[in-house]
C-alpha positions in Angstrom: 0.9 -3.0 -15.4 -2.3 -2.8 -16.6 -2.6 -0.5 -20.1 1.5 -1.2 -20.9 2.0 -3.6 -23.4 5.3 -5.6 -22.1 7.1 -8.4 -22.8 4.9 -10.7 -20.3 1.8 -9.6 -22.3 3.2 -10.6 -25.9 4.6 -14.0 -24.6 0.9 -14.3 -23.0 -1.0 -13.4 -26.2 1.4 -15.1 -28.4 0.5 -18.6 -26.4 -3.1 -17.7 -26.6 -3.0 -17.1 -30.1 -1.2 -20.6 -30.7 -3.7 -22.3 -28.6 -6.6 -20.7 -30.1 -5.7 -22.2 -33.5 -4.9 -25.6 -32.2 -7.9 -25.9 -30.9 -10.0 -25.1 -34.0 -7.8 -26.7 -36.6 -7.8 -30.2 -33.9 -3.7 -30.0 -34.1 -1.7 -33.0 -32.7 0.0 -33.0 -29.2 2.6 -33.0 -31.4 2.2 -29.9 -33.1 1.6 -27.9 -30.1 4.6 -29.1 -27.9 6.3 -27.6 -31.2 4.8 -24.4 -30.7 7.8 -23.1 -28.0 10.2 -23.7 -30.9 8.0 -21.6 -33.3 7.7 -19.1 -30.4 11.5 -19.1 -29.8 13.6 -20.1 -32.4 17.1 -21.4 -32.2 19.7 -18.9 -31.8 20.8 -16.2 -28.3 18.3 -16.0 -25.8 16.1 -13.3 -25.6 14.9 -12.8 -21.9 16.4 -15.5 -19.5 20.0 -17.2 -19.4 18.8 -20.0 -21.9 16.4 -20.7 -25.2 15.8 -23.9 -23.4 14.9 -22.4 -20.0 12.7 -19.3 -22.3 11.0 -22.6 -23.9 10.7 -24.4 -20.6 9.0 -21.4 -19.3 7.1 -21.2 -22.6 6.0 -25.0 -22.3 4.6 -24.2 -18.2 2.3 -20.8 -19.9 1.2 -23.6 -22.6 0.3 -25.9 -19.8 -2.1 -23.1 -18.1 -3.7 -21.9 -21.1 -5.5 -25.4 -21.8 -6.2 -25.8 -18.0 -3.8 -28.9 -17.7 -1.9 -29.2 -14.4 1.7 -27.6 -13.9 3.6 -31.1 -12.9 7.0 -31.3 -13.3 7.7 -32.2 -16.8 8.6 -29.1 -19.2 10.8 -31.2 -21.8 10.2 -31.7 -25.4 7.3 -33.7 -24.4 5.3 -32.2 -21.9 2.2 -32.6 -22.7 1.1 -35.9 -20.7 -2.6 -35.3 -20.6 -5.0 -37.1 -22.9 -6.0 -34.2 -25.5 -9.9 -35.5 -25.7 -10.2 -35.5 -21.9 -8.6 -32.4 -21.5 -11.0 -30.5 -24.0 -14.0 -31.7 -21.1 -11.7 -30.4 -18.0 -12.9 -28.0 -15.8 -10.7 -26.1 -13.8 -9.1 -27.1 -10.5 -9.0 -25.3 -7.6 -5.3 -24.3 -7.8 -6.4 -22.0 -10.6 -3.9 -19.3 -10.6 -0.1 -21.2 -10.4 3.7 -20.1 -10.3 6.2 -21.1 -12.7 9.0 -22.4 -11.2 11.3 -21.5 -14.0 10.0 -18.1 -14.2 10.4 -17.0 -10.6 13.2 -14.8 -10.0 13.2 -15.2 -6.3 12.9 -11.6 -5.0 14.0 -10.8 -1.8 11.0 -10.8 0.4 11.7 -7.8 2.1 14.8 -5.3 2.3 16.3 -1.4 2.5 18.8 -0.1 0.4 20.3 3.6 0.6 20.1 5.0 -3.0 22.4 7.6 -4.5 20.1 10.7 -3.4 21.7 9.7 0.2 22.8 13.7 1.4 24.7 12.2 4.3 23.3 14.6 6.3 24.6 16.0 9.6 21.4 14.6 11.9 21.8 11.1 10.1 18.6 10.2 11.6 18.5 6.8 9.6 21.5 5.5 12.0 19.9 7.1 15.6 17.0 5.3 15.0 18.1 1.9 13.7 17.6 -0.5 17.0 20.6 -2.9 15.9 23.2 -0.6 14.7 22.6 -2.0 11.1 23.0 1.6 9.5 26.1 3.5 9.2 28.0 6.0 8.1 30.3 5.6 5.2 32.3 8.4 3.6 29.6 10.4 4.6 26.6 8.2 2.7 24.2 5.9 4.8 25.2 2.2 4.5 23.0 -0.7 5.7 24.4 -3.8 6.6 21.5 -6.3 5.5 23.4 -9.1 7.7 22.3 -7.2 10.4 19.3 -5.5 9.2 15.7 -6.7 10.8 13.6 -5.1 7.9 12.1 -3.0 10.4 11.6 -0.1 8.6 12.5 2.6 11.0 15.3 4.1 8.7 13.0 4.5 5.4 10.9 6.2 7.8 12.7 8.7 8.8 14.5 9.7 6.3 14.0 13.4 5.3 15.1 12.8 1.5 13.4 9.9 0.6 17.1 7.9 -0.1 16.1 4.6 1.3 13.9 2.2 -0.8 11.6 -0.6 0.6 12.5 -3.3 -1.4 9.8 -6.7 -1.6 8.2 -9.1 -3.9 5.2 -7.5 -6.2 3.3 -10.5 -5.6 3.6 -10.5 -1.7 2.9 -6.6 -2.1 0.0 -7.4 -4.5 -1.7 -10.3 -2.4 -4.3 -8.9 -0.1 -4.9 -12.9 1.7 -1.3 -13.3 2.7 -1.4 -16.7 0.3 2.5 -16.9 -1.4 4.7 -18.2 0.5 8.2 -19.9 -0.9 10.0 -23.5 -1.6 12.8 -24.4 -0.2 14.6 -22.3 -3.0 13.4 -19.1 -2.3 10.7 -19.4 -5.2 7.2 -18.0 -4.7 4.9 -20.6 -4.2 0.7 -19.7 -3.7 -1.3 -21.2 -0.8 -4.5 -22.8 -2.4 -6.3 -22.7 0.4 -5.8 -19.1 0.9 -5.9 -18.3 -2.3 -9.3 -16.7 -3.8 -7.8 -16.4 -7.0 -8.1 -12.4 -7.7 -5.0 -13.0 -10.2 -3.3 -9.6 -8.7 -0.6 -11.5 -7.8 -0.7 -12.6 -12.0 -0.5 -9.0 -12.7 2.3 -7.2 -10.4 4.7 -9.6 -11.4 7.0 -8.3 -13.5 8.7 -11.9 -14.7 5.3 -13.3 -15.6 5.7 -16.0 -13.2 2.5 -16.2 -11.9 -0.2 -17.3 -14.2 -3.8 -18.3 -13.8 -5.3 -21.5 -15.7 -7.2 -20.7 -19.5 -10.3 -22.5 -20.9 -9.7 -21.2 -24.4 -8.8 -25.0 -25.4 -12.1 -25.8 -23.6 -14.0 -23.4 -24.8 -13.3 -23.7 -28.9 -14.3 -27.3 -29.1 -17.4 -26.9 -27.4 -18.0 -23.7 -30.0 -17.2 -26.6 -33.0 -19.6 -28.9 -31.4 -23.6 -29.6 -31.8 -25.1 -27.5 -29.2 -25.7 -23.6 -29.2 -23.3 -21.9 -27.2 -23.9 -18.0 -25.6 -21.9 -15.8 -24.4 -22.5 -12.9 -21.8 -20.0 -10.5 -21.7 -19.8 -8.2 -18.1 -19.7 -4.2 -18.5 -16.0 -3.7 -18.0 -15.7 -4.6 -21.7 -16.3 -1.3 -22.8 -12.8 -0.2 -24.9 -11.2 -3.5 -23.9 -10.5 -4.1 -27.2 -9.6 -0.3 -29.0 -10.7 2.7 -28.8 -12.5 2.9 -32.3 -14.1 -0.4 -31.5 -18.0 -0.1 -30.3 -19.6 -2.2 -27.7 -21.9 -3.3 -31.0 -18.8 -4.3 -32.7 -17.5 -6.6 -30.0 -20.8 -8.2 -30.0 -20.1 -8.7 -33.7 -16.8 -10.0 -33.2 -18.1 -12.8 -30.3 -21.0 -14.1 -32.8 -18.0 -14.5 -35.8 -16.4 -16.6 -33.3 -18.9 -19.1 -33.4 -21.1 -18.1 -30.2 -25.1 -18.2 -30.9 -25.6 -15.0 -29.4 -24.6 -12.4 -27.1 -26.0 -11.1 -23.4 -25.4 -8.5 -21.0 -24.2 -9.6 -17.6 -25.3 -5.9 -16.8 -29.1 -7.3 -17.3 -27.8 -9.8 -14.0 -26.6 -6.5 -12.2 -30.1 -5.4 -12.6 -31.6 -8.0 -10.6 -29.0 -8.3 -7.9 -29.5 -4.7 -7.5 -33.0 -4.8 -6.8 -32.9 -7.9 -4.5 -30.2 -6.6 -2.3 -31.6 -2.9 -2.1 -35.1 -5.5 -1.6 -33.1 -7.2 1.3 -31.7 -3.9 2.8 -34.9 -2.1 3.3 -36.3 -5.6 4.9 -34.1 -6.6 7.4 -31.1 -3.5 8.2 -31.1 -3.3 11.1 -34.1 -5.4 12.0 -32.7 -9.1 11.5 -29.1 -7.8 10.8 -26.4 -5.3 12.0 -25.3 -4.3 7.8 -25.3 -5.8 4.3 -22.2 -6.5 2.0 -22.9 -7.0 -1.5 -22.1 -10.1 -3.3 -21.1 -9.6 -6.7 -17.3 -10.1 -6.7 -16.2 -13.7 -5.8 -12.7 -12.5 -4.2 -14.7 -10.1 -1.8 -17.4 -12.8 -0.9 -14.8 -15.7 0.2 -12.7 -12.9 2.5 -16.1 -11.5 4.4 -17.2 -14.5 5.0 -14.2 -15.5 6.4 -13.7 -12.5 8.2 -16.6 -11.6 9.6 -17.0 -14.8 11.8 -20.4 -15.3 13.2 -21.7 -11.7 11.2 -21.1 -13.7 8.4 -24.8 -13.5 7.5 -24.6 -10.4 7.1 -22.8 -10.9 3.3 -26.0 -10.5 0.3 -26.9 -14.0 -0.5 -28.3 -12.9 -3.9 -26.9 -14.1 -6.7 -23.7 -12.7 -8.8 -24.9 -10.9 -11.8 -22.9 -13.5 -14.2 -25.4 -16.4 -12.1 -28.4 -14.0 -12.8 -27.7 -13.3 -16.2 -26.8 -17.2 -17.0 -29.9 -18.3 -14.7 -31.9 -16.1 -17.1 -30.7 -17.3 -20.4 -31.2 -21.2 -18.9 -34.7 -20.7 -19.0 -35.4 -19.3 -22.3 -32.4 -21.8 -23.8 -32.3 -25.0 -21.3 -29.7 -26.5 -23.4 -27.3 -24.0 -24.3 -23.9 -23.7 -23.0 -23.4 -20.1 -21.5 -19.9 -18.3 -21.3 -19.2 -15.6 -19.6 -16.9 -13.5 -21.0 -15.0 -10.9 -18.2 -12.1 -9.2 -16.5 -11.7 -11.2 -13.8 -9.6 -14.8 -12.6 -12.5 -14.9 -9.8 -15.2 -15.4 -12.0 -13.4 -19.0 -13.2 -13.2 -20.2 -9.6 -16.7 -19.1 -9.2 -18.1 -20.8 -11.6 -16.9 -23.8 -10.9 -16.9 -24.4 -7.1 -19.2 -21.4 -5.8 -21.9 -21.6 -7.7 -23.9 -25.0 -6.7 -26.4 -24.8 -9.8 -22.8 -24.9 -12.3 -25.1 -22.2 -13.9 -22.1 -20.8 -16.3 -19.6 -23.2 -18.4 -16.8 -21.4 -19.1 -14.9 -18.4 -18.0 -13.2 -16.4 -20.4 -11.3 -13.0 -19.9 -10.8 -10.0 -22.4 -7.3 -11.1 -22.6 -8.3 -14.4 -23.9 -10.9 -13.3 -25.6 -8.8 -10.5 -27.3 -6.3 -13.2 -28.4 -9.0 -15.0 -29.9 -10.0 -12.1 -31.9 -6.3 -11.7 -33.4 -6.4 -16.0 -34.2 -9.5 -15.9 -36.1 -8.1 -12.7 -38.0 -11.2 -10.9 -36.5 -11.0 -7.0 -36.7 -13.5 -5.6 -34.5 -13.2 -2.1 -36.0 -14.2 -2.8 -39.2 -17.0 -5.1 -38.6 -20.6 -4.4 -39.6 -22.5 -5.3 -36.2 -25.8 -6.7 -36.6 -27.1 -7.2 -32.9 -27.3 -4.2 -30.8 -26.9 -4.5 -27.0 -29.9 -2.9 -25.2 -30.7 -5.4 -22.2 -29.4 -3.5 -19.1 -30.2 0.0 -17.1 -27.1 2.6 -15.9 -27.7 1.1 -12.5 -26.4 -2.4 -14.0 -23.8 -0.8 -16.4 -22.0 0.8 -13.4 -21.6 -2.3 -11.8 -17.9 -2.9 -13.4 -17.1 0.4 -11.3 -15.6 0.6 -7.8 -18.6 2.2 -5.8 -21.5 1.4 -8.4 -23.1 -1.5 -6.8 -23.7 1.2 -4.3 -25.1 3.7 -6.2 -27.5 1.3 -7.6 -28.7 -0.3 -4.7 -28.9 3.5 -3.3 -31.1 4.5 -6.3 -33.8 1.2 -6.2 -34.2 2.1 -2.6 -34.6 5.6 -3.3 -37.5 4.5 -5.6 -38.9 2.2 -3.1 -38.7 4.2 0.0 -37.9 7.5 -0.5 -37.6 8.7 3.0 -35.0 5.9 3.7 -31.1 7.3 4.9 -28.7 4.7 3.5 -25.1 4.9 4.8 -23.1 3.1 1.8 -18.6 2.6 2.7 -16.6 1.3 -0.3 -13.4 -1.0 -0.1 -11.4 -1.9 -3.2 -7.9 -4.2 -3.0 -8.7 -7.1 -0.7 -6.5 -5.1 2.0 -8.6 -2.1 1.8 -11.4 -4.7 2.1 -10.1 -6.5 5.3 -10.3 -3.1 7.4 -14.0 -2.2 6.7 -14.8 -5.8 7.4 -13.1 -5.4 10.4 -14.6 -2.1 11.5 -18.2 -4.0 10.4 -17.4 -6.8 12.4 -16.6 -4.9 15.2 -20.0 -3.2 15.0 -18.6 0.1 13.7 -20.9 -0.3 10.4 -24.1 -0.9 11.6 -26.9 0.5 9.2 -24.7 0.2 6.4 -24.9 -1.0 2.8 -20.9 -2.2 2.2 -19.3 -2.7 -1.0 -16.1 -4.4 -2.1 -14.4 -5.2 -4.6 -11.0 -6.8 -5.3 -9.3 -5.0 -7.8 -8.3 -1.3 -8.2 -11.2 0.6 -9.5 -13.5 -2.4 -9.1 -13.7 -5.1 -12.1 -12.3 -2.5 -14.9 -9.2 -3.3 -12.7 -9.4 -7.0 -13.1 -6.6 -9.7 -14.0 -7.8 -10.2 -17.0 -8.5 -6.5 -18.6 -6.2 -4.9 -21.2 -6.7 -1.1 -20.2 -5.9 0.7 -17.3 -8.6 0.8 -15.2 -9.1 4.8 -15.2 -9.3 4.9 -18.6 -11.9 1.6 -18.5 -14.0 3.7 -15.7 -14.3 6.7 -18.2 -15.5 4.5 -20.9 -18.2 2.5 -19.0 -19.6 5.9 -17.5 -20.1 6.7 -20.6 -21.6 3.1 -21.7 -23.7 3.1 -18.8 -25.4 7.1 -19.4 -25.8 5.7 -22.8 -28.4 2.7 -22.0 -32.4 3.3 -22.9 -33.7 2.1 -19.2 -33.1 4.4 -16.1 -33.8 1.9 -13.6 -32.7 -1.7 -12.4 -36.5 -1.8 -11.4 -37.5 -2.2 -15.3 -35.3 -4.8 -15.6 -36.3 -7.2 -12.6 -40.2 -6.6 -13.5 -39.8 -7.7 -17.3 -37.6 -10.8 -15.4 -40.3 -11.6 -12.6 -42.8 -11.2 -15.4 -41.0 -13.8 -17.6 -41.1 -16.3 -14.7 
């Protein structure tokens, strides 16, 4: 529901907002376990059965946007985590969470008949049904879900389209099979399956499934002593309004408090020229293929499904490690966020990446509440840093199929007589059928791609527009940048060294 503005998303926003200022203005764990009864004042409920079950709820999304653990407590007094030890916390690995409360417990998997039902003379729907499930009932299709094997065969056949395949978003949306349910029916996520894509976060229409903020985190380390800089990853690009310029947003991050502003695009740069560095080395000499590396989700399923061709997955560096890795040595002691679209990016930061290169992970959603806290309009500010770090092969990295593109066009450079065959996956189930076909040898010489979301990182968990829309606008972005080449990039880098 990416690019609709719905009642999940103002709740969301709303507790990001109210977290945002407790943070700066140091508010009491008083004050913020009042914030559900400033939220939801007394009075008829507005979403759910209750006020007090809309607060409980209310309380649980407060509990994941300053990275504390779900528990079991959602009373008045909720908060049981020390405040000062909680603005150190890094996230834990169970990073993206159900809410009991929330959970409407969706029927896992069923078939109805609708009203467009023609009863029609062939009936195919009850021939084919193996239990006798489906019948006949003053001449419109009945199923009996008592005896119904959610096998499909009816909304298969049927010429008009009347039967509808029922099942939970979040099972639907999960590309690692890892929700499964309690022992009253409600979704409950595997966290060693789990690699945290937040897709799950965004099919659910209840909002029950939410993934762990380090807004609270984040704002205390900006009131602190040391510099703090933020890198902010391509897909930003109209994130934040269409009259808004990428400039602006750079504006908007500095007013925040941050000491300055990077491109992770600058990072792209050099994974693109170490993978397309790699290709040309050892496919197929020392290695069947090569998948890229830049989005977390991806990496943990092909190494997990590619076995013993596990080798086979780029180990360069993410762009958000190059970028921070980069910034590190100019600025040993600064504190680098990176500011993105994706729930990945947190769980990467903080178990996949051994040198802990980046701090904190914020997304545009966060970020974009932050804005609105701080009273920040982007479209009227006067920017006074201009971004200018990264080359159109970097840019397109936000874009489902343009790591591919620029790998292809650094090894174009490099060895112009080389063939490249490129395949693109994005959704994690698109994903797990290339690496199958790879696995199975049906890939060799290939340069693979994936990418977890729809249309690559513009389709991330934590964007704000839909992700055509975001493609469009980081084309565009991307076209617009001074440097043609990733090559540029990586010398000025190397040089640096």
């Amino acid at each position: 529901m990416r690019g609709v503005f719905t009642t999940v998303k103002f709740l969301r926003n709303e507790i990001f907002k109210s977290i945002t200022v407790a943070a700066y203005e140091d508010w009491t764990k008083e004050q913020i376990e009042n914030i559900p009864n400033e939220i939801l004042v007394d009075g008829a409920p507005n979403y759910r059965e209750t006020v007090e079950i809309e607060r409980e709820i209310v309380r649980s999304r407060i509990k994941a946007a300053m990275n504390m653990e779900m528990g079991t407590r959602f009373d008045e007094h909720f908060i049981e985590e020390d405040l000062e030890q909680l603005r150190k916390k890094m996230v834990s690995r169970n990073l993206v969470t159900v809410i009991p409360q929330a959970c409407e417990k969706c029927p896992e998997k069923s078939f109805f008949v609708t009203n467009a039902c023609h009863g029609c003379l062939a009936h195919p729907c009850v021939e084919v049904c193996p239990v006798n499930a489906v019948s006949l009932i003053d001449k419109h299709a009945y199923i009996d879900q008592e005896l119904c094997i959610k096998c499909g065969k009816c909304y298969d056949v049927c010429p008009y389209g009347s039967i509808v395949k029922n099942e939970r978003p979040c099972n639907v949306a999960c590309g690692v099979n890892a929700i499964t349910k309690d022992s009253e029916d409600r979704a409950v996520i595997v966290t060693d399956k789990c690699v945290s894509c937040g897709m799950c976060m965004v099919a659910c229409p209840f909002g029950a499934i939410v993934d762990k903020s380090e807004i609270y985190q984040l704002v205390d380390a900006l009131k602190g002593p040391d510099e703090v800089c933020a890198i902010i990853a391509p897909a930003f690009v109209g994130q934040f309004g269409d009259k808004v310029t990428p400039d602006q947003v750079v504006e908007g991050l500095l007013q925040l408090g941050f000491d300055d502003v990077g491109e992770v695009a600058y990072g792209a740069d050099i994974t693109t020229v170490d993978e397309a560095r790699h290709f040309l080395k050892h496919v197929p000499l020392d290695q069947p293929f090569l998948a890229t590396s830049c989005c977390p989700a991806w990496l943990q399923v092909a190494q997990k499904e590619l076995g013993d061709k596990k080798y086979c997955v780029s180990d360069s560096s993410s762009p958000m490690v190059e970028t921070a890795n980069y910034l590190r040595r100019t600025f040993p002691n600064t504190k680098i966020v990176f500011v993105g679209p994706c729930s990945a990016k947190k769980f990467e930061a903080a178990y996949m990446d051994v040198h802990k290169s980046v701090d904190f992970v914020i997304t545009y959603e966060e970020i974009n509440a932050m804005f609105v806290a701080r009273g920040i309009d982007l479209a009227k500010l006067e920017p006074t840093q201009k971004l200018n770090h990264a080359s159109v092969d970097g840019r397109g990295f936000a874009i489902s199929g343009g790591v591919l593109n620029a790998v292809e066009n650094v090894i174009r450079r490099i060895d112009p007589d080389r063939v490249v065959k490129v395949e693109k996956a994005e959704t994690l189930h698109n994903c797990k059928k290339m690496l199958l076909l790879a696995k199975a040898g049906k890939r060799d010489n290939y340069l693979l791609e994936g990418m977890a979301c729809p249309g690559g990182c513009v389709g991330g968990a934590g964007t704000i527009i839909h992700q055509t829309r975001a493609t469009s606008n980081v084309t565009n972005f991307a076209r617009s940048s001074e440097r043609s080449s990733a090559l540029k990039t990586y010398d000025e880098v190397k040089l640096s060294k």
